[in-house]
N, C-alpha and C positions, 0 to 999 in steps of 0.2 A: 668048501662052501657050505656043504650041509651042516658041518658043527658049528661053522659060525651063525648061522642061519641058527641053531636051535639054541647058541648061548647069546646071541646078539641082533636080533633080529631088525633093528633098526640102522643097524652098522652098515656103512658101505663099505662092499666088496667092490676091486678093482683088480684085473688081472695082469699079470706082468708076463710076456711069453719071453720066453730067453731060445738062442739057437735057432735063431729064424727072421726074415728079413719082414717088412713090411706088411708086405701082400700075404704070405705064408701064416705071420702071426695072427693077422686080422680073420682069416678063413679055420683057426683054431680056435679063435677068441670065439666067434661068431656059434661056432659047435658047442664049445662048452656052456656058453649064454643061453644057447635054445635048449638045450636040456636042465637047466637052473632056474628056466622061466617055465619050464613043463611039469616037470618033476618039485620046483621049492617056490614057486611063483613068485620067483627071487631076480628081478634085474643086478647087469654088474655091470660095471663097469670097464674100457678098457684103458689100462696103465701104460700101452704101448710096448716095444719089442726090442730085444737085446740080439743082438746079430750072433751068428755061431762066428767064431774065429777059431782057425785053427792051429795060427801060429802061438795063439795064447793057452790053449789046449796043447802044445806041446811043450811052450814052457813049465807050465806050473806040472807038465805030468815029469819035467826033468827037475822038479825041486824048486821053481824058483818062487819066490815066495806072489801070492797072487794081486797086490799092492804092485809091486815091481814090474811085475809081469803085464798088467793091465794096464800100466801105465801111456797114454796118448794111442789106444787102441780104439777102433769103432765101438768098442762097448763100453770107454772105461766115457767114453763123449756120449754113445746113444744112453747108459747109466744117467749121466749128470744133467744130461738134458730133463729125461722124468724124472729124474728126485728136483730137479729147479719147479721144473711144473705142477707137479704135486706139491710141494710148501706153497707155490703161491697159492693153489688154489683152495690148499687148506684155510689159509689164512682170508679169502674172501668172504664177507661177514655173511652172503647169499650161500655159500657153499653147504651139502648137508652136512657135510662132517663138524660144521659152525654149530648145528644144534642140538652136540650126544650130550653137549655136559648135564 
């Protein structure tokens, strides 16, 4: 956050927590934002949270490739869920990321 902060400063930052459910991600998100807004007087964003799974953690730790392995898993759905929601809201003409060009 702070390099982007010093090479982009109008750029929005959003954060993505992975290995963590909801409520867990939000109360990390929430920690790192008050220290970005203390320290970089930087608000961010949050991108939302990737569940820990650990039958997918044990696939890919026996080789299987991480495409395969993620396949129809809580993450490969809470994934597609925020990249659908982030394009859209990239693409809203209101959005700030509408006005870096």
């Amino acid at each position: 956050v702070k390099a982007a902060t010093a090479r982009f400063p109008h750029l929005p930052v959003d954060v993505l927590v992975s290995r963590a459910d909801d409520a867990v991600a939000r109360a990390r998100f929430d920690h790192l934002e008050a220290g970005a807004r203390r320290f970089l007087d930087r608000p961010l964003g949050f991108a939302g949270a990737l569940p820990d799974d650990a039958t997918l953690a044990r696939a890919v730790g026996a080789g299987m490739p991480l495409p395969d392995a993620a396949a129809g898993t809580g993450v490969a759905l809470a994934a597609h869920g925020i990249a659908a929601r982030l394009v859209s809201e990239a693409s809203l003409p209101s959005s700030p990321s509408a006005s870096l060009s």
